[in-house]
Structures are given as structure tokens and as C-alpha cells.
N, C-alpha and C positions, 0 to 999 in steps of 0.2 A: 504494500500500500504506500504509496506515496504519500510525506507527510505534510503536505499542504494542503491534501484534500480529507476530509473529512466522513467518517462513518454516517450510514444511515440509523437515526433515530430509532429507538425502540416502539416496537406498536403501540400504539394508543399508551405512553409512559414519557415520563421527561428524564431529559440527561441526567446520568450520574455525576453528582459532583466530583470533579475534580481530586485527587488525594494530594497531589504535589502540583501548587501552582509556582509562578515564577519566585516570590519571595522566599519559599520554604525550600526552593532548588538550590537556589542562591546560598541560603543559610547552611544546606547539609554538604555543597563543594566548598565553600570556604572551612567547617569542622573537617570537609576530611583535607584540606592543605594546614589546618592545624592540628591534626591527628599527623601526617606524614611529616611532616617540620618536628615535631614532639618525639617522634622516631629515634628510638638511641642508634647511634652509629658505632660500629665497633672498631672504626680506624680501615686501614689497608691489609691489614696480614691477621690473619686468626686470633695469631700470639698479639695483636696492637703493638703499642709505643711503651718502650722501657725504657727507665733512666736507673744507671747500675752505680746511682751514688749510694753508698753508706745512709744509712738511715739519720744519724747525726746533722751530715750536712744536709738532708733535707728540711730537718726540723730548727737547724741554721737558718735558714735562707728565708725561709717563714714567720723566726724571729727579727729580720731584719726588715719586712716590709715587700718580701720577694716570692709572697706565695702566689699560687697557680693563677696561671695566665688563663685558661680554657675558659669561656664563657659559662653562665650557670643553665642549664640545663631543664627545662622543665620537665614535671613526671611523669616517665612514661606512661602512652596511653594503654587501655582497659583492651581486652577481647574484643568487648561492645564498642566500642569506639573504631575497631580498627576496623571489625566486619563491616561498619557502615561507611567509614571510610573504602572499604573495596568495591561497595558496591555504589558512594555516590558518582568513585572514577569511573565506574563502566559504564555510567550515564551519556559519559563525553563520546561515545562511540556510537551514542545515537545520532548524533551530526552526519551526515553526510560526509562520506570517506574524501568527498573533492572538498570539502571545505577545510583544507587542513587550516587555514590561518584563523577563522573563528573556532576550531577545535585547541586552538593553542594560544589564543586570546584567553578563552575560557579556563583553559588549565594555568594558566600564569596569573591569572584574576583570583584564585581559589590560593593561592597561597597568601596564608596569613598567619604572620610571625605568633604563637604561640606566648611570648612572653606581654607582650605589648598594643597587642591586637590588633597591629596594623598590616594593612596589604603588602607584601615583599614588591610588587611590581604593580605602581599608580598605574593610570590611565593613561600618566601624562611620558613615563617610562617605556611605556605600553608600544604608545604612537612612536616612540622615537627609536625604539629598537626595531619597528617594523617599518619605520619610515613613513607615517599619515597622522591626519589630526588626531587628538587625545577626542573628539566628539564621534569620528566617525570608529573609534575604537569602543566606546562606552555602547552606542548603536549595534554595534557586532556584534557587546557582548551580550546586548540585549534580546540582540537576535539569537543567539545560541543556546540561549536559557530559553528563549521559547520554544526551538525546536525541540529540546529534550522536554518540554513540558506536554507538546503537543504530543510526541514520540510515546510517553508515559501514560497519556491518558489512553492513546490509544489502545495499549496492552492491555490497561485497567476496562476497558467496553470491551476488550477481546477475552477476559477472564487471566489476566496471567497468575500465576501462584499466585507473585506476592502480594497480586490485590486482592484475591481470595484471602490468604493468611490475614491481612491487614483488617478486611471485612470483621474477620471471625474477633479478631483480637478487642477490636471496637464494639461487638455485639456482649463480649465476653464481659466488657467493663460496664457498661450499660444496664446491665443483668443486675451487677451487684449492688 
């Protein structure tokens, strides 16, 4: 199906609403670029990075004003944070395989620095590593968050698991 065009209505019934509209997309690729930002790194080699000073002189160097340089680390993320983090990137493959540049607007847009909350790469960053205005960049990403919205609902009117799962989860709470 092509995702411009739209499903036929339900007999004699109105649309289902929506489960992920643009705002709540937006919300769960910027968690998961601070879920993968939040990601411990374990260096380049298995073993990481060693320093084969004497225990002494490190506790030297600490006394003097020369403790560790590494930036502080926020804590790593949960199971649940990471599973949604997998599955909000696989949203990004609902774009149109020709669209690499709004598929990579959109992934550079989602990252957000985990300590401080701010976006790793503005609008205005944006335009200029890709060479156009920081407006017609904002525009693209807006565009790309619609297609994976359209893309979504779609699956949701198609019955896919996760809207079923979701269904039940929301009937479940309801109940109680």
C-alpha cells in the first residue's frame, strides 16, 4: 500500500483512533536517542583502557586536583527502555528506502544528550551539514514523522500484533 493513500473506512463505523500521533513519535525517537546516548561503551578492545600505575600514585594524583578526566556518565538504561528504544528505530524504516536524507534528518533529530536534554544536532547544525535552510530541514523532519505516523496507523487498521497487544493492555486497565 502506498503511504499516501489511505484505507477504506470501516462499514457503517468510524476510524480508529490513532495510537501514535506525530507528538508521541517524536517523544518515543528522541527517548530512544537518549536511551542509545545513555548506552555504556566498553572502549575499543574487550580488555578497555588500563593504566599500570601503582595504586599510590593514583590516589596521588586525585589528591592533587588531577582526578579523572572521562565525562560523568548517566545510568545505564532498563531492559524496558532499551526494547522501546529498538523498536522506536525500526520506525525510521518506515520512510521510504529513497528518502535517505529525511530518514537521516530524522535519526540525527532523535538524538538527545541524556545529561542535559538537549538535541546533539539543532536544526540549524542540521541545514548546514547537509547544506539547506535550518526551515526546510524542520519541514522534512516534519514530514518524516508523518510518514511513520501514517505508516503506523496503517498497520494499526491492518490489525498488526502490536496494536492488538496495545488494545488488550488498555482494555486490561480499564477493567480495573
Amino acid at each position: 500500500m502506498n503511504m499516501m493513500s489511505k484505507p477504506l473506512p470501516p462499514a457503517g463505523g468510524e476510524w480508529a483512533k490513532p495510537i501514535y500521533d506525530h507528538e508521541v513519535i517524536v517523544y518515543r525517537l528522541e527517548e530512544a536517542g537518549r536511551t542509545l546516548l545513555s548506552l555504556p561503551n566498553a572502549g575499543c578492545l574487550p580488555s578497555g583502557y588500563r593504566a599500570f600505575w601503582p595504586q599510590g600514585a593514583e590516589v596521588a594524583a586525585e589528591c592533587w586536583g588531577y582526578g579523572s578526566d572521562e565525562p560523568i556518565r548517566p545510568p545505564a538504561p532498563t531492559a524496558a527502555a532499551i526494547s522501546r528504544m529498538d523498536e522506536a528505530m525500526r520506525w525510521v524504516q518506515l520512510i521510504a528506502p529513497d528518502k535517505r536524507v529525511i530518514r537521516r534528518i530524522v535519526l540525527m533529530r532523535a538524538l538527545v544528550n541524556p545529561r542535559n536534554e538537549r538535541h546533539i544536532w539543532s536544526l540549524r547544525k542540521i541545514g548546514k551539514a547537509l547544506g539547506c535552510d535550518h526551515k526546510a530541514v524542520q519541514r522534512w523532519h516534519d514530514q518524516g514523522v508523518d510518514w511513520i505516523a501514517q505508516a503506523l496507523y496503517a498497520q494499526q487498521l491492518a490489525g498488526a500484533d502490536w496494536a492488538v497487544l496495545w488494545a488488550a493492555e488498555r482494555q486490561g486497565r480499564d477493567a480495573l
